[in-house]
C-alpha positions as CSV (number, residue, x, y, z in Angstrom):
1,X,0.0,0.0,0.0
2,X,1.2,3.2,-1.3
3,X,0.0,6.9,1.0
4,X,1.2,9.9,-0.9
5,X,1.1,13.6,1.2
6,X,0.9,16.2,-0.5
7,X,1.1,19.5,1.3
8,X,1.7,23.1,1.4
9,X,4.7,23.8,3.7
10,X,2.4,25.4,6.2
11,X,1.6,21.6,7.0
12,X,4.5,20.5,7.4
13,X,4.2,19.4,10.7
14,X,0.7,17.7,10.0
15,X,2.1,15.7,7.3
16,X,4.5,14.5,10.1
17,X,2.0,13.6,12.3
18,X,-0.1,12.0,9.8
19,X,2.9,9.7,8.4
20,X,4.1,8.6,11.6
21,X,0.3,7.4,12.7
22,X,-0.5,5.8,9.3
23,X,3.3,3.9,10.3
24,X,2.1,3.0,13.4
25,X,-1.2,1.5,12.0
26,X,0.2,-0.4,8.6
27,X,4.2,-0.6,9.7
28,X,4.9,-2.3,6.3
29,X,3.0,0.8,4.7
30,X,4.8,3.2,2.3
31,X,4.2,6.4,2.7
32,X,5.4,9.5,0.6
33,X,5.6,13.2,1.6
34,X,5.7,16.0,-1.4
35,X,5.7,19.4,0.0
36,X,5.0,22.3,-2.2
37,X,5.0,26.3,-1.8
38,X,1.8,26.9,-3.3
39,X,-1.9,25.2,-3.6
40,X,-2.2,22.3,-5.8
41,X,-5.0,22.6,-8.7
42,X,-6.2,24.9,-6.1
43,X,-6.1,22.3,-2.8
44,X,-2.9,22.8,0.1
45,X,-4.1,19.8,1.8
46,X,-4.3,16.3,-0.7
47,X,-3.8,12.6,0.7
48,X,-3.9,9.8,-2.0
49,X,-3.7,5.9,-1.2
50,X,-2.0,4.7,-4.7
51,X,-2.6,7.0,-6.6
52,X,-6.7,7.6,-5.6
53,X,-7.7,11.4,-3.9
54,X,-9.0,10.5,-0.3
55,X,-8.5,13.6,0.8
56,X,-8.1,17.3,-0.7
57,X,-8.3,20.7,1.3
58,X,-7.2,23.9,1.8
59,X,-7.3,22.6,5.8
60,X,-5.7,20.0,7.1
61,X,-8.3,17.2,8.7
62,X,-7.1,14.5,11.1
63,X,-5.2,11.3,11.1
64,X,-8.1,9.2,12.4
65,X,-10.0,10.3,9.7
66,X,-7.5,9.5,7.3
67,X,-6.8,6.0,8.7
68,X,-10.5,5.5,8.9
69,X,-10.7,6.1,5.0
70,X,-8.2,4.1,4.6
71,X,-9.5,1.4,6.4
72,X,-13.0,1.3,4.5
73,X,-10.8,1.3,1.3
74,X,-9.1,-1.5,2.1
């Protein structure tokens, strides 16, 4: 399984946080972090599981969200 983070720098911190829970969850997990300066197509905020949108934002939103999307893709 394949997580990709893509953030605006502001989130730096919350990409952090979010890739070190979805570690703790799925240790064999990869996960990816881009940061970028700007918005991308408009979002700051975007979380993919290989290569599908499960999250895009100009906030962030929380890891137990995330996991939880992940979970019901899985």
């Amino acid at each position: 399984m394949l997580v990709t983070i893509i953030y605006n720098t502001d989130f730096r911190v919350q990409a952090d946080t979010l890739k070190a829970d979805i570690l703790q969850e799925w240790p064999d997990c990869r996960v990816n972090k881009m940061g970028v300066k700007h918005s991308l197509s408009g979002a700051k905020y975007q979380i993919q599981l290989d290569g599908n949108i499960l999250y895009r934002g100009d906030t962030t939103t929380d890891s137990t969200t995330i996991i939880n999307s992940i979970k019901e893709r899985l």
